[in-house]
Each structure stands twice: as C-alpha cells, then as structure tokens.
N, C-alpha and C positions, 0 to 999 in steps of 0.2 A: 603753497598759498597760505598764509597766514589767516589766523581768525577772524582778523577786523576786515582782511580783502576778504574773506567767505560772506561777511556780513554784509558789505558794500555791495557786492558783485549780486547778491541774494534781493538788498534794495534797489538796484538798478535794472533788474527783471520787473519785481514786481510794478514801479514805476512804468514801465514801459508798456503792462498790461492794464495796468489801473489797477491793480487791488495790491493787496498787503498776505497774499494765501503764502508768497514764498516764505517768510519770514519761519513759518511752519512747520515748513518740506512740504506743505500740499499746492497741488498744480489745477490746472484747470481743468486738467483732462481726468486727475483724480475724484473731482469733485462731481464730472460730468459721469463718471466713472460710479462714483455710490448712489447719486441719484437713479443713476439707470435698476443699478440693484435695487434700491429701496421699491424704486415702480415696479420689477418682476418681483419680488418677495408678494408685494400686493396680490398680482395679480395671479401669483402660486398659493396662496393662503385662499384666496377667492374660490381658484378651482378644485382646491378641497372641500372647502365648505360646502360648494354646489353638490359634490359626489355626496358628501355624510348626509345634507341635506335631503337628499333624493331616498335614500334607505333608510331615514327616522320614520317611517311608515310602520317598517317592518317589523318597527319595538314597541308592546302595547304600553311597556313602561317607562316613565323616564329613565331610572334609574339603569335601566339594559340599555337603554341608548348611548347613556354616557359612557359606560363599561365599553363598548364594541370603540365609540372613537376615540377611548384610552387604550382601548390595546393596537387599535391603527396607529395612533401617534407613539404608542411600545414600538411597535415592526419596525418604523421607520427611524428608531431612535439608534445610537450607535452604544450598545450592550454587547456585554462578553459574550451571552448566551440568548436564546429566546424562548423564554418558556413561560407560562404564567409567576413563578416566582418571581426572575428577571424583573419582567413588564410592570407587576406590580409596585415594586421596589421603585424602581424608574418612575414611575404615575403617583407615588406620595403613599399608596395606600399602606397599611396596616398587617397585614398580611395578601394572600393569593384568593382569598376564598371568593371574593366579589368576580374573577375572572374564571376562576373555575366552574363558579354556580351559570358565569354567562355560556359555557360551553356544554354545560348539562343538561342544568335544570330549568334553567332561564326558560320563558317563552317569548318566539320569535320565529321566524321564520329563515330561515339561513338560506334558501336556495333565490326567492324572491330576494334574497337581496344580492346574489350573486346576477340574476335576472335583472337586474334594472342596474347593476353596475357596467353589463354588460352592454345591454343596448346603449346607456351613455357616450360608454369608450368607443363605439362605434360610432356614431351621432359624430363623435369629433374627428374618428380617423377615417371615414369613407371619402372614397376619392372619386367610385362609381366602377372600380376595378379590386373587389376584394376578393379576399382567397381564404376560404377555409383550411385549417392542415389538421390534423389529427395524430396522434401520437399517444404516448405513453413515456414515464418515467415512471423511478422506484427511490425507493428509503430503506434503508437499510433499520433492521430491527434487533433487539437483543431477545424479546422475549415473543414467542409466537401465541402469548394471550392477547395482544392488538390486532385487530377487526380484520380479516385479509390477509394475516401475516405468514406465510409460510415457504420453505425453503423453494425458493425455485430461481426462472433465469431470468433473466435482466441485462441489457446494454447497459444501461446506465452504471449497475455495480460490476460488471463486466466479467458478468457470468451467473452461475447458483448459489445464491444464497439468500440465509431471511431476510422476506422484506415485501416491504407493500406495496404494490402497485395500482396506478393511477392512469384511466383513459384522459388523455387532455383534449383541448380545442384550443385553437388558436386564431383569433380573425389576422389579418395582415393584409396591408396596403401600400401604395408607394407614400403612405403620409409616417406610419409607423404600424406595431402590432402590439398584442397583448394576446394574456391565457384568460378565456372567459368561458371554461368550462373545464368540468372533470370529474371523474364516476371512479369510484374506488372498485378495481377488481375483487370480486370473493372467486378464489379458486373454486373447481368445484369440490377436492376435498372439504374445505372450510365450511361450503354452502350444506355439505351432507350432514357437518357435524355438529348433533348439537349443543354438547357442551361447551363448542365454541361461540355457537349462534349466542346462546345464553350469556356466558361470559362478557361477550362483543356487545352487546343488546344489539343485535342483526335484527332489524323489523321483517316478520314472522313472511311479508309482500315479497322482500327480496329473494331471489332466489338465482341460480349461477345464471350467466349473460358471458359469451366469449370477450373478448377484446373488439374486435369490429363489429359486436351487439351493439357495445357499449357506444362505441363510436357514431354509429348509426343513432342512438338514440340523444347522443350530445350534437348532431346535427335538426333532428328533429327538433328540438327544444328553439334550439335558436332559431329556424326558419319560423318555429312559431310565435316567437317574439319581435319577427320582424326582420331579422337580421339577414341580412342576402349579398350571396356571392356568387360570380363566375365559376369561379373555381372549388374544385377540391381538394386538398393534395395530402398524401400519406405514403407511408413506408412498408416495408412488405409485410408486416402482420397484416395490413387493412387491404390485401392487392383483391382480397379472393372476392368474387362471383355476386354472392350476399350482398354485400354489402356499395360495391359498384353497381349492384342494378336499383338498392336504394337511394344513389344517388342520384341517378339518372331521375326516378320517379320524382325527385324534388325538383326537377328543373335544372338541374348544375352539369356542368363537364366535370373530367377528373384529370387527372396526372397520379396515380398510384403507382410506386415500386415496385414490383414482382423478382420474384427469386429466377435464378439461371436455368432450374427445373419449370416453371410455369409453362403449360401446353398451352399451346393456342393454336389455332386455323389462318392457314393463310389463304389468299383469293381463291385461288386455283381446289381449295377443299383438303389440303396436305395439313395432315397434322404435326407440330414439332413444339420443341422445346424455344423457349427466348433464345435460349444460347444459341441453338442450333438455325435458329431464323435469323439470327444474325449473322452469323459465318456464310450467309445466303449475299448480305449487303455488299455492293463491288466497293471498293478501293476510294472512288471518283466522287461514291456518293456519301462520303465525310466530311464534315466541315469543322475544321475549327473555331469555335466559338468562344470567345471571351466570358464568363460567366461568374465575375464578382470580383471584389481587391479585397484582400486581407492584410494579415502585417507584415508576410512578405513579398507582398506584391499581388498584382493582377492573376487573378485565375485564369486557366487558358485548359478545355478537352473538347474532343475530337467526338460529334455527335453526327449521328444519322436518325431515319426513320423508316419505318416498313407496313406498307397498309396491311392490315389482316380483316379478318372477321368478324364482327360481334359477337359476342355471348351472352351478354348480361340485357337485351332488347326485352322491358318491359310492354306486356300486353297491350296493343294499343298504340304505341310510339313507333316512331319512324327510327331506322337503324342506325343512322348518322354518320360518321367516320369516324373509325377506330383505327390505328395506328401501333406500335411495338417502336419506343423510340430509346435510342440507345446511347451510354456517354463510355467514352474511353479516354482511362488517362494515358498521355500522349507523353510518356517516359515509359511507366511501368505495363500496358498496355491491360490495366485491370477496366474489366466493362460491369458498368451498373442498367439497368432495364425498368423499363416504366410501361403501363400497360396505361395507353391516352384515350378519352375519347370526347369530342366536341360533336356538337349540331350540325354544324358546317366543316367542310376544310377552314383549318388556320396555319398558320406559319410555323416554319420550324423555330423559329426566337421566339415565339408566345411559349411554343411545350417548353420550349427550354427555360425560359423565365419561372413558369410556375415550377416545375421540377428544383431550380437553384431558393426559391422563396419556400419552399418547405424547410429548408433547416432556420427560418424564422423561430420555428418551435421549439429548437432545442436552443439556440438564444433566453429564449422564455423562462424556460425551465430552470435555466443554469442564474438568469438572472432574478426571479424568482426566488431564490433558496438563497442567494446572497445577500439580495436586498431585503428581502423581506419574510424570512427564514419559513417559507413555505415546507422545507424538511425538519423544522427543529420542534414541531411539536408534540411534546411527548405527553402523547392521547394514546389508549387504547381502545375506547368504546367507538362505533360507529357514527352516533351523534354529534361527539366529540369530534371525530376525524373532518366530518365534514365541516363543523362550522368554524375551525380550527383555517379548513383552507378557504372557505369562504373569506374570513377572513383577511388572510394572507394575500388571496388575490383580488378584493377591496383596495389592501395598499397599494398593491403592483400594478392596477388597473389606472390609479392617482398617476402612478410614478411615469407608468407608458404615455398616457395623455399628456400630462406636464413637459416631459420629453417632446413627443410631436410640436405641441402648440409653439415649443421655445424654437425647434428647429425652425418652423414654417416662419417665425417673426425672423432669425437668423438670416434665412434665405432672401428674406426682400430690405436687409439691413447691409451695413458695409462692413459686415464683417471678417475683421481679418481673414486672411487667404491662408495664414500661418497655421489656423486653429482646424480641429477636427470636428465634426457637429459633436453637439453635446451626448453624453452619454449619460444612462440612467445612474449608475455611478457616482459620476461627477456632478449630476444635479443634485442628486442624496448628500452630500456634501456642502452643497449649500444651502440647501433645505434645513438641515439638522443646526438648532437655535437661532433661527429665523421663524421658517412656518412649522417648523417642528420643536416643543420646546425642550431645552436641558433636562436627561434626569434627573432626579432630585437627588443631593448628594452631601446633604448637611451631616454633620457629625451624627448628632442625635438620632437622625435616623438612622443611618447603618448602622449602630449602634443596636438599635432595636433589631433591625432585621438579619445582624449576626446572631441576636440571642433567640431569634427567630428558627433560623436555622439550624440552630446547635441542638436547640429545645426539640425541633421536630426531628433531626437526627437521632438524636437520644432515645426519642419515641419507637422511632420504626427499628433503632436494634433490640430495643427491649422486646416488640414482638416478633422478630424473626430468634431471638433468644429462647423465647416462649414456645414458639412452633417446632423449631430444630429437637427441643427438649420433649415436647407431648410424640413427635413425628417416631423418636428414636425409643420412646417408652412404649409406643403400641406396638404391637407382635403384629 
C-alpha cells in the first residue's frame, strides 16, 4: 500500500467515525483508554492523600511531616538502592541529614502511625471474614552492632546467620491483605548485653519476649484498635500452648502449624505424637482438595482431620472443637500438621482455606522488601529500626489498598478475560511519575551529590585511617 492509499484509507475511517483522531494513529478506544487512566491516576493520588492525611497527626512538626511523605514517595520511587542517601537525592534535597534526623531525633510517634495506618487498610479490606496470620522474617546483617543482630536461624536466609529478626501480622481477606504490624526480636543474648543495649539505644522497658510473646502481643494491639478476625493462622514457631490459649481468650479460632513431634491427646485419653495420630487416619477418610493456582497450575493435596482434646481451654470458657488436621502431598507423600480449633464444628474446606491463606504473609514480606525496600534500611539503633519499618509499611499499606480497591472496580468492569488481576508490582509501575513523582535527576544536582559522596567517602577513610593507626599503637 502506498502512502497516499495509507492516507486515504486512514481519512475514510476517520470519516466514517466522525472525527479526524486517525490521521494521528489515535483510535477511540485509545482515547477512551487514557481517560480511564487519567480517572484512576486521580483517584490513586486521592487514596494516598487520605493515608498521609490520616498520620499528619502524629508530626508535631511540619517540617517531619513533610520529611515522612518524602521518603514514602522515596520507597515508592524506582532507585538503584533505598536508604536515606538514595531517597534524599531522588526528593531534591541537599544532603541525607533531614531523613536521618526524621529516623532519630525527630519527634513523632512511629507506632501510632503504623496504628491508624493499620486500622485504615482494614476499613477498606474487611469483607466480615478476616484472618490474622503471624510470622516472622529476617535481614540479613554485616555487622552485629544493629539492634537484634546476632548469628542465628532463619527460613527466610535459609539457615544461621546474622541477622535481625522480625515478628509480623498480617490482616487478609477474600478483598486483599497487608503487614500491619511487627516487633523486632532481641535474642536473649542481645537483651543480657549491655554494651549492646547501649550501643542499640535498646529502651531500658525492653527486655527478651520469645517469638509467640511477641506475636501474641502484635495481636493484642490490634484487637485493641479495633481490628477483628475469625481466624488466626501461623506457623510452627507460634503452634505452642501459650500462646494458642491467648488466642482463644481474644475471642478467635486458630489454624496453627505444629511439628510431627507435637503430643497431643486423643478422645479416647491416648497420648501420641501428630505424626503418629495420623498414621491412625484410614485411607477413605482423605480428601483431595483443590487448594490454590499458581503458575504452574492448580494446587491439588490430599487432607484429612482427627478430633483430639484440648489443651489450651482458658478458665472459664467452654472446650469447643479441637481437631489435628492433616495435608499430604499427593506425589511425594510429605505430610504437613495444623493443630485447629473453632467454637463450633466447621467444615473441612474452612480449616483448609485458612491453613492455604496463611502463606498470604510471606507474599507480604517478599513483596514488601521489593516494593518498598522494607530490608534496605541500613539502621542500626532501635528507634531507627522501627520507624524505618514504620515507614516502609506506610507505603506497602497504600500499595495493598490501591491494589484491592483497583481489583474490586476490575471485577464489576468488562475486563478483559485475557488479563491477570492486577499486581502490586504492575500497579507500582504505573504509579511511578504519575502519583509518584520523577526523581530529580538534573545535571546540577548529581553533580552536587557526587561531590557529596566522594567528600563523605573521604571523610569516613580518613577516620577508619586514624583508628587502625591509634588501635595498632596501643599495646
């Protein structure tokens, strides 16, 4: 086809529509196309405002106000690295020091602000079926003078080594989920030590808390804000005793994971192990359950259940049903164990639902530290640590909610059949110089902030020069 047919054939469309948008290459469906973006850009800028809006309470100053939603619009910016240098750089400033004083010295309160970010993202994702899950992840460290830092074990780094550990929360719903809480483990060598306390500025109140302490009291906080679920669900650090009978006293059921060694009682008063009460289960009374798609397909294992006895029956409370429910996968015949317990009997697709909606939280975690570099900040002190992730999960909180809200409009729109729901990911992408703006990237400045960095480079060898030197002259 020749130019002058391209151009005819181009005027006899747009004829035919009434407008002149061919002549362009833009179509109608393009145009219907950016309008729509330009309405969600709106109404995604809107539903940050509301979030930042909601935690300007918490800054007695202006000045720390605007610092916390520069370094929100930092997290969410697209940076090689994320640390207050980075953020600064990206936000116009002059140096780091305005983000560093907001992590120190600043006053504010960082937990009340994680508190009202929290019940927010709830507000939007309650569907009247929410699930608490609980967990832990880690960071990996180079130097064991940060707050909690000390060699030990960790799934997430996949196995012993330094690194800081973190109790989570995670609410989750069939609308979406988010991490809206978390307590920095202090081992208890850490808690004993106190050159570390010192070091750390550990407040003098803290003192060691296990891991299901912790958990327990990142449920407490949020029932006391309001926040309410069905469910509870965790992993086999949080199976034990303790802390299952403090859930119970809040009013919730559980789905906890238990190791193959966990004794328990069956009706009959026999004591045995998970494992061994399972090897009890006949053949007949297995089910294959469907239980999630991934990317290569539908999940498919082989569940049962087994009534046993309670143990965790707070004074006072009636015993309910308690349950030993079991998954097998159905190639490898590896079996995983949940110690259940509800008010009433429920259904085996309820356990099994909350049991498969716990790994919502390591979802979190994973997207979390991508999006919004919940592991990148390189804090040592306590104060720091937390408002660091306060922070962090400020953004990730936007990001979850933005997410849900755009799904739920999705679902009741014609949208394509071809498409996946949106991902935090892919919305961060469109986010970034829209409601998020450009780093600043003028000559001039990088310019400055090369010589910024060269300067303080300079600095910090000249005294590790000075030390190595005093270090090797003292006897």
């Amino acid at each position: 086809m020749t130019v002058g047919l391209l151009v005819q054939f181009r005027r006899t469309i747009a004829q035919g529509c009434g407008c002149r948008d061919h002549d362009g290459f833009v179509g109608h469906d393009q145009d219907a196309a950016v309008a729509a973006a330009t309405v969600a850009d709106d109404a995604r800028s809107a539903l940050l405002a509301d979030l930042v809006g909601r935690v300007a309470g918490c800054f007695p100053r202006r000045e720390t106000r605007q610092s916390c939603g520069q370094m929100v619009s930092g997290l969410l910016m697209e940076l090689e690295d994320y640390n207050c240098w980075t953020i600064a750089e990206a936000a116009g400033h002059r140096g780091p020091h305005r983000l560093q004083h907001l992590l120190s010295r600043a006053v504010w309160d960082e937990q009340q602000v994680l508190d009202i970010a929290s019940a927010w993202a709830v507000s939007h994702l309650d569907d009247g079926d929410g699930v608490l899950i609980v967990d832990e992840t880690a960071d990996e460290k180079s130097s064991a003078d940060a707050a909690g830092a000390v060699r030990q074990y960790s799934g997430t780094v996949g196995g012993i080594a330094l690194c800081q550990v973190a109790v989570t929360l995670t609410y989750a719903t069939g609308r979406g989920h988010a991490l809206i809480g978390r307590a920095l483990y202090l081992p208890e060598a850490c808690a004993a030590d106190e050159e570390h306390r010192e070091l750390a500025g550990v407040p003098e109140e803290v003192m060691f808390a296990s891991k299901p302490q912790l958990a327990g009291a990142l449920l407490e906080r949020a029932q006391s804000l309001g926040i309410r679920a069905a469910f509870v669900a965790g992993d086999e650090v949080y199976g034990g005793r303790e802390l299952r009978r403090g859930i119970r006293q809040r009013g919730m059921a559980y789905v906890m994971a238990v190791r193959a060694n966990h004794v328990l009682t069956l009706g009959s008063g026999r004591r045995v192990t998970a494992a061994g009460a399972v090897s009890m289960i006949p053949g007949h009374a297995w089910h294959r359950m469907r239980t999630g798609s991934g990317t290569k397909g539908t999940r498919h294992y082989d569940w049962a259940m087994l009534e046993v006895t309670s143990d965790d029956t707070p004074g006072g409370h009636r015993d309910g049903h308690s349950v030993l429910l079991a998954r097998r996968h159905r190639y490898t015949g590896k079996l995983s164990y949940y110690r259940c317990w509800t008010p009433e009997p429920v259904p085996l697709s309820l356990l099994i639902a909350i049991a498969v909606i716990r790994w919502r939280i390591e979802e979190d975690h994973q997207l979390a530290k991508q999006s919004t570099g919940l592991d990148a900040g390189q804090v040592i002190r306590w104060k720091s640590w937390h408002r660091w992730t306060a922070i962090c999960l400020l953004a990730y909180i936007y990001l979850a909610v933005a997410v849900a809200v755009q799904r739920q409009q999705d679902a009741g729109s014609d949208l394509d059949a071809g498409l996946i729901p949106i991902t935090i990911p892919e919305l961060l992408r469109l986010l970034r110089d829209t409601v998020i703006p450009p780093p600043r990237r003028d000559r001039a400045h990088r310019l400055h902030w090369s010589a910024w960095r060269r300067h303080h480079q300079h600095r910090a060898r000249q005294a590790h020069r000075r030390w190595n030197a005093y270090a090797g002259a003292t006897p």
